[in-house]
ZADO-1210 file (C-alpha; in nm, 4 decimals, padded with zeros to 6 digits):
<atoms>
<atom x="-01.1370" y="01.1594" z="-10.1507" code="UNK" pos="1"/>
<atom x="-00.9497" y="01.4716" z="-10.2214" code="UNK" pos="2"/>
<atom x="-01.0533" y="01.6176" z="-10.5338" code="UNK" pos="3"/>
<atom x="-00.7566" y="01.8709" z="-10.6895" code="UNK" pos="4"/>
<atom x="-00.9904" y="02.0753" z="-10.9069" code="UNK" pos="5"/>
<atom x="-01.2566" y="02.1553" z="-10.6861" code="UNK" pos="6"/>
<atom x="-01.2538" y="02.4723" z="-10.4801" code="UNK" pos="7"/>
<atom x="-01.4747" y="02.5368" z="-10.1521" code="UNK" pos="8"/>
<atom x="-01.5496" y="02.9247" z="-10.0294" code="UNK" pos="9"/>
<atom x="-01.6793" y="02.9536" z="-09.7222" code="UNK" pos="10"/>
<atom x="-01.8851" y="03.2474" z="-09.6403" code="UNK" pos="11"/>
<atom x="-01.9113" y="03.4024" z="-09.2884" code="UNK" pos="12"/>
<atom x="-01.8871" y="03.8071" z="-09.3905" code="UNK" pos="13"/>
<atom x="-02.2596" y="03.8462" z="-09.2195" code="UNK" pos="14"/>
<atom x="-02.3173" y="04.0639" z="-08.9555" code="UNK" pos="15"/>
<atom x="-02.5191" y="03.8539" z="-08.7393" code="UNK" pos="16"/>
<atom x="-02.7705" y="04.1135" z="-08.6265" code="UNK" pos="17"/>
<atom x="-03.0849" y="03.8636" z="-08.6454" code="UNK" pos="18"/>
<atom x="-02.8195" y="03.6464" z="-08.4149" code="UNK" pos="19"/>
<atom x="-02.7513" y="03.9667" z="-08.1415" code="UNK" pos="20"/>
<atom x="-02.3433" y="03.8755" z="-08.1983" code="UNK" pos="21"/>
<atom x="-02.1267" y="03.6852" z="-08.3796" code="UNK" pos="22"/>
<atom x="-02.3079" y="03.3379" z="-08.4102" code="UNK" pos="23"/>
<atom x="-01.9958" y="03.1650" z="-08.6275" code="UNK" pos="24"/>
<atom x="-01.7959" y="03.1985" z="-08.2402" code="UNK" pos="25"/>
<atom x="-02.0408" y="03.0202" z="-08.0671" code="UNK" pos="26"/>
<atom x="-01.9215" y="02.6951" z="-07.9306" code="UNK" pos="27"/>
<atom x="-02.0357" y="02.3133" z="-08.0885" code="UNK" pos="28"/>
<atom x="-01.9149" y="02.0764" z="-07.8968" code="UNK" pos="29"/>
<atom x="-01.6334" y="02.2744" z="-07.7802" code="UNK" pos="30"/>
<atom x="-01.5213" y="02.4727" z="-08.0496" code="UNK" pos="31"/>
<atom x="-01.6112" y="02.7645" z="-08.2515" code="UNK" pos="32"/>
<atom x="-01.9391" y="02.7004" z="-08.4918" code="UNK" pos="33"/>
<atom x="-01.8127" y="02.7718" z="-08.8183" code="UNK" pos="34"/>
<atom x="-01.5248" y="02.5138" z="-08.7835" code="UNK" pos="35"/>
<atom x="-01.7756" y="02.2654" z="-08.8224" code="UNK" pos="36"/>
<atom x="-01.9121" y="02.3591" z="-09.1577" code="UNK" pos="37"/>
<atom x="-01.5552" y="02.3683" z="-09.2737" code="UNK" pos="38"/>
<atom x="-01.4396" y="02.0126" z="-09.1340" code="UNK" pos="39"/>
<atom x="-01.7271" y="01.8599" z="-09.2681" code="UNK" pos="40"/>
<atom x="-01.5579" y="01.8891" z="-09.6396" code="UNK" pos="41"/>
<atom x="-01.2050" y="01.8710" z="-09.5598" code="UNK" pos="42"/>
<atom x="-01.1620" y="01.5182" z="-09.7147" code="UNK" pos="43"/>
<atom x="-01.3207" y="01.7056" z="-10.0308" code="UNK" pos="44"/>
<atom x="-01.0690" y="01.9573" z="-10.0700" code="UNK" pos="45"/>
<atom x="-00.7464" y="02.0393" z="-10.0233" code="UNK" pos="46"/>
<atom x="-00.6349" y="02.3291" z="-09.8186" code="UNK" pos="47"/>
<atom x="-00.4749" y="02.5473" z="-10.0447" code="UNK" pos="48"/>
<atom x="-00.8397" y="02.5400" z="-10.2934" code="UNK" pos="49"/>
<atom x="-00.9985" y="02.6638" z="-09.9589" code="UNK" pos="50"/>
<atom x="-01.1221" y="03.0423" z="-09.8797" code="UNK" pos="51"/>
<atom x="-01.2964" y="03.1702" z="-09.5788" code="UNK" pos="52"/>
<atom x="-01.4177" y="03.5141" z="-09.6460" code="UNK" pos="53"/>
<atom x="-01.4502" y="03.7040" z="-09.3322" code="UNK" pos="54"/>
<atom x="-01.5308" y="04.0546" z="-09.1778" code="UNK" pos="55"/>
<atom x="-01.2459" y="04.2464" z="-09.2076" code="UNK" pos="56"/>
<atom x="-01.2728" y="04.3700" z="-08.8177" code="UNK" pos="57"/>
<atom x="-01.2430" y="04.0150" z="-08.7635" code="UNK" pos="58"/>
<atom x="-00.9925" y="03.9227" z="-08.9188" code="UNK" pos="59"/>
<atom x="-00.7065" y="03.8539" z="-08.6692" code="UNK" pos="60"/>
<atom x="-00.9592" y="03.6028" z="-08.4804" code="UNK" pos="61"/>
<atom x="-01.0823" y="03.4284" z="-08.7330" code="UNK" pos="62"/>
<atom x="-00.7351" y="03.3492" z="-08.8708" code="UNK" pos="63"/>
<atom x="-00.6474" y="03.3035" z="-08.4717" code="UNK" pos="64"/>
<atom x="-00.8912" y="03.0617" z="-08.4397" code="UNK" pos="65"/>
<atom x="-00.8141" y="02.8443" z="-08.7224" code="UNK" pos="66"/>
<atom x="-00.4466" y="02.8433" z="-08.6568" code="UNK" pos="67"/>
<atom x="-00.5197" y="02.7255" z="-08.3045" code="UNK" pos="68"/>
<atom x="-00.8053" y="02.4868" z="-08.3878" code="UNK" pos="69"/>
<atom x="-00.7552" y="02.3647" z="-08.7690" code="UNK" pos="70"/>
<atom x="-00.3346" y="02.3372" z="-08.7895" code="UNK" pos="71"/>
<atom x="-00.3924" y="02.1061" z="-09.0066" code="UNK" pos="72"/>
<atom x="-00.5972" y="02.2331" z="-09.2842" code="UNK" pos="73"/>
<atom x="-00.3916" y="02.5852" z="-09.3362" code="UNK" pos="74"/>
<atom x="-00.6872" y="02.7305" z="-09.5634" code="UNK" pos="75"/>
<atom x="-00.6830" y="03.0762" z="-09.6651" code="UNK" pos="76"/>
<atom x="-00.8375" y="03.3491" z="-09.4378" code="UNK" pos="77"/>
<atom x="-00.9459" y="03.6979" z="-09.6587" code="UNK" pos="78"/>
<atom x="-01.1550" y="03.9757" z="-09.5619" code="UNK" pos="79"/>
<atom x="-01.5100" y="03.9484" z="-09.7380" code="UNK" pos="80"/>
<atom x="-01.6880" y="04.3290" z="-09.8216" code="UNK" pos="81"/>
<atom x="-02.0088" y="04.5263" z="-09.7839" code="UNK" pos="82"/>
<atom x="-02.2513" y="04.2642" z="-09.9441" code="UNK" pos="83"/>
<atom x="-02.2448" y="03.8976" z="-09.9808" code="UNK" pos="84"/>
<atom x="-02.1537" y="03.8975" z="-10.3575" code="UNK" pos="85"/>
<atom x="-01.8637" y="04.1407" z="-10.2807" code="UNK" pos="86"/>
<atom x="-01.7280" y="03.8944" z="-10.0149" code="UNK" pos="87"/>
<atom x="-01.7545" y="03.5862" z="-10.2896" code="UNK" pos="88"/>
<atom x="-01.6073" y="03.8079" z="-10.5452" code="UNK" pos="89"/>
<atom x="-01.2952" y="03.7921" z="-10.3206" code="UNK" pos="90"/>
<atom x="-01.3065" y="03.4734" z="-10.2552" code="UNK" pos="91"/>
<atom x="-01.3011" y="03.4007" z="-10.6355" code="UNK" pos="92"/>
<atom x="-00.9880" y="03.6170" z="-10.6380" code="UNK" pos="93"/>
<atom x="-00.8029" y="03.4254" z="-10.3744" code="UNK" pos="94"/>
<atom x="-00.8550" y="03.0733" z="-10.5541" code="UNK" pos="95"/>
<atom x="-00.5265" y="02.9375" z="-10.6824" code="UNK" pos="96"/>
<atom x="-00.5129" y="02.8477" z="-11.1033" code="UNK" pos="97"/>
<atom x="-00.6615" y="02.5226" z="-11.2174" code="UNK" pos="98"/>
<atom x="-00.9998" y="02.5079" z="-11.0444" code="UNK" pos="99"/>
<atom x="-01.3202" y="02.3671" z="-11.2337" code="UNK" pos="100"/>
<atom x="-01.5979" y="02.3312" z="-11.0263" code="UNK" pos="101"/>
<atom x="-01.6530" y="02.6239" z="-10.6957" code="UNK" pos="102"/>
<atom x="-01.8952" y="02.5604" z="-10.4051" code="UNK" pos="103"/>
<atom x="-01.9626" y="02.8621" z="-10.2015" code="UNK" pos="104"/>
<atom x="-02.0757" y="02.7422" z="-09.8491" code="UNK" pos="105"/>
<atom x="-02.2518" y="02.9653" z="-09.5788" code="UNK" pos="106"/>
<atom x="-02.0366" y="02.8901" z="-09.2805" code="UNK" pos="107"/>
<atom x="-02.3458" y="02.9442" z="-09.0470" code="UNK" pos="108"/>
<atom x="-02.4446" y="02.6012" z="-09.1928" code="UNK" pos="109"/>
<atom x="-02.2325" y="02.3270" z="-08.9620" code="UNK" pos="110"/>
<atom x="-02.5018" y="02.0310" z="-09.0982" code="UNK" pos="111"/>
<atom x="-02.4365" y="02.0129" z="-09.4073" code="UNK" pos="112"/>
<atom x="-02.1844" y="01.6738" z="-09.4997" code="UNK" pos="113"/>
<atom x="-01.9940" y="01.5298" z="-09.7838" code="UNK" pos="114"/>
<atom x="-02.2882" y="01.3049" z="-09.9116" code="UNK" pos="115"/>
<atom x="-02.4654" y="01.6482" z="-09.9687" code="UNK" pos="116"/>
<atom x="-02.1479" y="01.8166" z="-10.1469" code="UNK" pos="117"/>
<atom x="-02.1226" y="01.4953" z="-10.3985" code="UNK" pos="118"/>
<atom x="-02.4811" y="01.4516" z="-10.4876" code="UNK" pos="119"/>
<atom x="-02.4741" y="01.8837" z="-10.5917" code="UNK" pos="120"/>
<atom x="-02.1418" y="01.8363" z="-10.7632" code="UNK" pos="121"/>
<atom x="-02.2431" y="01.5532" z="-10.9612" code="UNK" pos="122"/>
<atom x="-02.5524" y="01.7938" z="-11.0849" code="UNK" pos="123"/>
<atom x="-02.3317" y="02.0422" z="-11.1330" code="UNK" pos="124"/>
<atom x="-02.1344" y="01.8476" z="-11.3462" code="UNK" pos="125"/>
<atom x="-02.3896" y="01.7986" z="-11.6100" code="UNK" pos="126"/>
<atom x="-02.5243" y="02.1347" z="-11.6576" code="UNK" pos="127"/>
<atom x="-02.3008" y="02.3902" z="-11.4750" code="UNK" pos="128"/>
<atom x="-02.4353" y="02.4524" z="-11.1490" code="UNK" pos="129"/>
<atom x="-02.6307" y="02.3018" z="-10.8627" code="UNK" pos="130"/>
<atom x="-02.7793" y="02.4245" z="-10.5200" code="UNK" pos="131"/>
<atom x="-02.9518" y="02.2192" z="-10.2853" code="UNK" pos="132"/>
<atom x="-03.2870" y="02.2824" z="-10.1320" code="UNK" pos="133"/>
<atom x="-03.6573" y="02.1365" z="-09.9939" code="UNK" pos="134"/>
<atom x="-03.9869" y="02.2564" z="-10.1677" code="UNK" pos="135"/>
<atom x="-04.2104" y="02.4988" z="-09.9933" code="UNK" pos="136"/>
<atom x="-04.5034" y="02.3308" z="-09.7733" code="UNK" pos="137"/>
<atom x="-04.6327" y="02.6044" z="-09.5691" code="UNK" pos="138"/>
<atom x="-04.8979" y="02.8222" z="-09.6728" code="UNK" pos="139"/>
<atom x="-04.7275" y="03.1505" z="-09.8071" code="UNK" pos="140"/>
<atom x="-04.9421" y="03.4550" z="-09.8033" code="UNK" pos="141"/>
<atom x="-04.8927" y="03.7930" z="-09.9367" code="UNK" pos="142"/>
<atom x="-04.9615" y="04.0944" z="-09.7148" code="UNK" pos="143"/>
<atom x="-04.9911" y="04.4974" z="-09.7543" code="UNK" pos="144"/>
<atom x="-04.8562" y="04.7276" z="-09.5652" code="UNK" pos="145"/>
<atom x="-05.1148" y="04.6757" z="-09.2819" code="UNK" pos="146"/>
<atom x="-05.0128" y="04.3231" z="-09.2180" code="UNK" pos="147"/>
<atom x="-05.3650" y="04.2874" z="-09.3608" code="UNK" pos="148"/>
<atom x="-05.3558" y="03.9396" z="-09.6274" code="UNK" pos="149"/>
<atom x="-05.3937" y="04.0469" z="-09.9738" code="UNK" pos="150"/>
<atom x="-05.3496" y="03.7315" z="-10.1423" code="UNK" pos="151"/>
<atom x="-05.2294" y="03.3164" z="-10.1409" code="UNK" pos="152"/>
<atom x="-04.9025" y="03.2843" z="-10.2847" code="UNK" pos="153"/>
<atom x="-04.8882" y="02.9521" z="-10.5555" code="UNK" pos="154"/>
<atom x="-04.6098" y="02.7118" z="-10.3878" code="UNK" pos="155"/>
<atom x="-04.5983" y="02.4379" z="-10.6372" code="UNK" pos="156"/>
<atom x="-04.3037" y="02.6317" z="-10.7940" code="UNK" pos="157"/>
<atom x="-04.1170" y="02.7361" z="-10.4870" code="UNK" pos="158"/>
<atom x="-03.8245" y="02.5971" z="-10.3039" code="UNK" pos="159"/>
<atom x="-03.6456" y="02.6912" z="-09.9745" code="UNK" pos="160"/>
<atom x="-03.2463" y="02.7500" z="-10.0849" code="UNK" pos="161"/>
<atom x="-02.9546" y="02.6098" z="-09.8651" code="UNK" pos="162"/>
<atom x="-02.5488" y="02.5751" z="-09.9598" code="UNK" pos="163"/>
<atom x="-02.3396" y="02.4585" z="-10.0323" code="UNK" pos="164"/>
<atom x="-02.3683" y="02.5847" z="-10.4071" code="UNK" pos="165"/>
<atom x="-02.1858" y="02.4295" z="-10.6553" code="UNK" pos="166"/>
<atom x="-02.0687" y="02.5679" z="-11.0259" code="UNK" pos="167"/>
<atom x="-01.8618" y="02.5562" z="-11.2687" code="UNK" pos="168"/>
<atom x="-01.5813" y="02.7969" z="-11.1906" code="UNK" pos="169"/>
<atom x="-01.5596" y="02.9869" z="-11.5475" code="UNK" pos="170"/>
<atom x="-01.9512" y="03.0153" z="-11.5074" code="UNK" pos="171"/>
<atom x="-01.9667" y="03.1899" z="-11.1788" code="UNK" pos="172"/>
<atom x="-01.6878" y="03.4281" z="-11.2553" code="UNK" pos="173"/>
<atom x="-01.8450" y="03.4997" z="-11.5504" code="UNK" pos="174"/>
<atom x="-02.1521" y="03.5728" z="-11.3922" code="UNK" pos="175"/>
<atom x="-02.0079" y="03.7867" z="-11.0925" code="UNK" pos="176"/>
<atom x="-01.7513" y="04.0028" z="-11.3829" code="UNK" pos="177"/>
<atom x="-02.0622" y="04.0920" z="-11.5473" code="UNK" pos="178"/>
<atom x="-02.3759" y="04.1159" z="-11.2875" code="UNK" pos="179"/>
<atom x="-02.3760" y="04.3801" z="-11.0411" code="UNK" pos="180"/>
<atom x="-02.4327" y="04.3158" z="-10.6340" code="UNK" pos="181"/>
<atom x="-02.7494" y="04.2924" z="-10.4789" code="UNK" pos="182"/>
<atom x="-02.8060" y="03.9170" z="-10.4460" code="UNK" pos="183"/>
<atom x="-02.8530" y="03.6965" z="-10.1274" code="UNK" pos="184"/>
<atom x="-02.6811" y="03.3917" z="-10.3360" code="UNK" pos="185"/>
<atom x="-02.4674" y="03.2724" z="-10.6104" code="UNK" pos="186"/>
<atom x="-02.7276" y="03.0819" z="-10.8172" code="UNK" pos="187"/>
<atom x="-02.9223" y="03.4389" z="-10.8388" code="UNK" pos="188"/>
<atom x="-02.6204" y="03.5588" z="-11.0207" code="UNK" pos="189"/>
<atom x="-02.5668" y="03.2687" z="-11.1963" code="UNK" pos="190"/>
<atom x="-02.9122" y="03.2795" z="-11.3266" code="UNK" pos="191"/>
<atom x="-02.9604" y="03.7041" z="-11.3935" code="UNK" pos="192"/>
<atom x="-02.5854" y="03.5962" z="-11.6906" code="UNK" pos="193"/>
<atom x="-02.8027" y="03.3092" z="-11.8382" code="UNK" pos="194"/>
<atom x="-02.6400" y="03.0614" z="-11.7008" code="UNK" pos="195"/>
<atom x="-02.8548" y="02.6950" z="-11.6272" code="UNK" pos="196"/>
<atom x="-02.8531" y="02.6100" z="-11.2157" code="UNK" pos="197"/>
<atom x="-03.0428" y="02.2796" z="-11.1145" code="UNK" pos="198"/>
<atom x="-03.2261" y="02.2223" z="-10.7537" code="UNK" pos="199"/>
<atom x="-03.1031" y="01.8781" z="-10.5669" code="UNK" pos="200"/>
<atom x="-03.3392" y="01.8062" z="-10.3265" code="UNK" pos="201"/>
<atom x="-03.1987" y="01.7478" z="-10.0063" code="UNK" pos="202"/>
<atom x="-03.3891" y="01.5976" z="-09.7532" code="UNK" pos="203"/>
<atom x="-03.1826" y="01.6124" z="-09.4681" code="UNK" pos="204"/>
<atom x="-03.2004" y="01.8838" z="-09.2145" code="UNK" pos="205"/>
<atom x="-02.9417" y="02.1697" z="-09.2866" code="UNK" pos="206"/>
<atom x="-03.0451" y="02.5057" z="-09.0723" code="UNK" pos="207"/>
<atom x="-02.8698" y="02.8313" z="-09.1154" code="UNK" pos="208"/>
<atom x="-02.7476" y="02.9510" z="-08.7634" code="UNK" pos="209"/>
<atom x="-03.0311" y="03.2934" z="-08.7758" code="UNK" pos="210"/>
<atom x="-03.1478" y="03.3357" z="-08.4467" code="UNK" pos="211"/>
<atom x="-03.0357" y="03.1481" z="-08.0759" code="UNK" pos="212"/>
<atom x="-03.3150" y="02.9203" z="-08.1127" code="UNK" pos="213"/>
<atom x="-03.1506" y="02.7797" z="-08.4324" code="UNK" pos="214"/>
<atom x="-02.8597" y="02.6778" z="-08.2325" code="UNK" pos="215"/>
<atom x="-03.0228" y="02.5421" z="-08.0003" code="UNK" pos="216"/>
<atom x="-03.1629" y="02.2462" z="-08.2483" code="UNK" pos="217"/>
<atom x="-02.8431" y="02.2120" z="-08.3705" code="UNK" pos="218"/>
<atom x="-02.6823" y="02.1887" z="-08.0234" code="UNK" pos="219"/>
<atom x="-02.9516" y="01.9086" z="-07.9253" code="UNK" pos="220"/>
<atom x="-02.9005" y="01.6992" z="-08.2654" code="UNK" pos="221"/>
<atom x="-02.5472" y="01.6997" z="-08.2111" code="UNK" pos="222"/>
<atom x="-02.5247" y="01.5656" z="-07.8431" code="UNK" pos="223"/>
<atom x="-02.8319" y="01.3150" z="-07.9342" code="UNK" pos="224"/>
<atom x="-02.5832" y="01.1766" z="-08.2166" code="UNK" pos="225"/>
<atom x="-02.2357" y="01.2141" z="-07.9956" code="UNK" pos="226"/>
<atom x="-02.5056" y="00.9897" z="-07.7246" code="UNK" pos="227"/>
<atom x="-02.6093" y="00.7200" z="-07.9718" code="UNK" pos="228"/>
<atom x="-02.2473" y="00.6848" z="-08.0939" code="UNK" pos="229"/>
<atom x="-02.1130" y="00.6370" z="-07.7458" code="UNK" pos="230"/>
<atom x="-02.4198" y="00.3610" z="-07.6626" code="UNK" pos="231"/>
</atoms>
């Protein structure tokens, strides 16, 4: 279900420090991580409304990689910049004419599917932007500078934030012509212009590759599935 007016960005401009390398290269099942994130909304969107914004000292591999592994899906390859909303800035820049709705997608996130994608853009659709997320449950405390707890932290507000994010195109470059850098994600910038973003609870798992261990559960999920689809 290709959908003309919908454009995806993918971001992978992180370091990777928490990861000790670049954790988008890692292999799942047998090719490079952040391919996955990207073929999971290929039927979504066609290649030329497609962005991956990249380190630029990685440039050459990344668009090596995807001419090698994803022949078929040309999408553009640009260098990202220092901070994340510099690297979705260019990604903005690099969308053809004609877009409506923009989902910016952290590439480090290879389990989020389509089903996901429809149910934000729907919400997105009726008031301009839409991120999915789960509700805090732990027990958040606050700490000083001692590691000593100075206070409980009230949850019953709080959610934990995944991608993709979803808005309405004019909205976010609205948002990103007029709000400076500084913000770990789009619906931050979206919300310091005055613009409306809704939470879509998603209750599907949908880790961000941080640390090893991460991959690990992702590596295990994925050969438990490719196992029950062979039985």
């Amino acid at each position: 279900m290709i959908m003309n007016d919908i454009g995806i960005i993918y971001a992978a401009g992180g370091s990777g420090s928490r990861y000790r390398g670049n954790k988008l290269f890692v292999e799942l099942e047998g090719e490079p991580l952040f391919l996955r994130s990207i073929r999971n909304f290929m039927d979504l969107c066609p290649p030329e409304n497609a962005v991956l914004v990249v380190p630029g000292t990685l440039l050459a591999e990344y668009r090596r990689i995807v001419r090698e592994h994803l022949a078929e899906y040309p999408l553009q390859v640009v260098f990202g910049g220092m901070e994340r909303s510099d690297s979705v800035r260019n990604g903005l820049n690099a969308l053809p004419d004609g877009i409506e709705y923009v989902a910016v997608h952290d590439a480090a996130r290879p389990m989020a599917d389509a089903a996901l994608f429809l149910k934000c853009l729907e919400a997105a659709r009726g008031c301009g932007g839409a991120i999915p997320g789960k509700p805090v449950s732990d027990t958040l405390k606050k700490v000083d500078e001692h590691n000593l707890i100075t206070g409980t932290v009230d949850r019953s507000e709080l959610w934990r934030v995944e991608t993709p994010q979803i808005f309405r195109w004019a909205l976010l470059a609205d948002a990103y012509r007029r709000i400076p850098g500084g913000f770990t994600d789009d619906a931050a910038v979206m919300a310091a212009a005055g613009h409306p973003v809704r939470m879509v609870y998603n209750p599907a798992l949908n880790l961000k590759i941080t640390y090893p261990e991460d991959l690990e559960v992702i590596q295990h999920l994925a050969a438990r599935r490719k196992a029950l689809v062979g039985e």
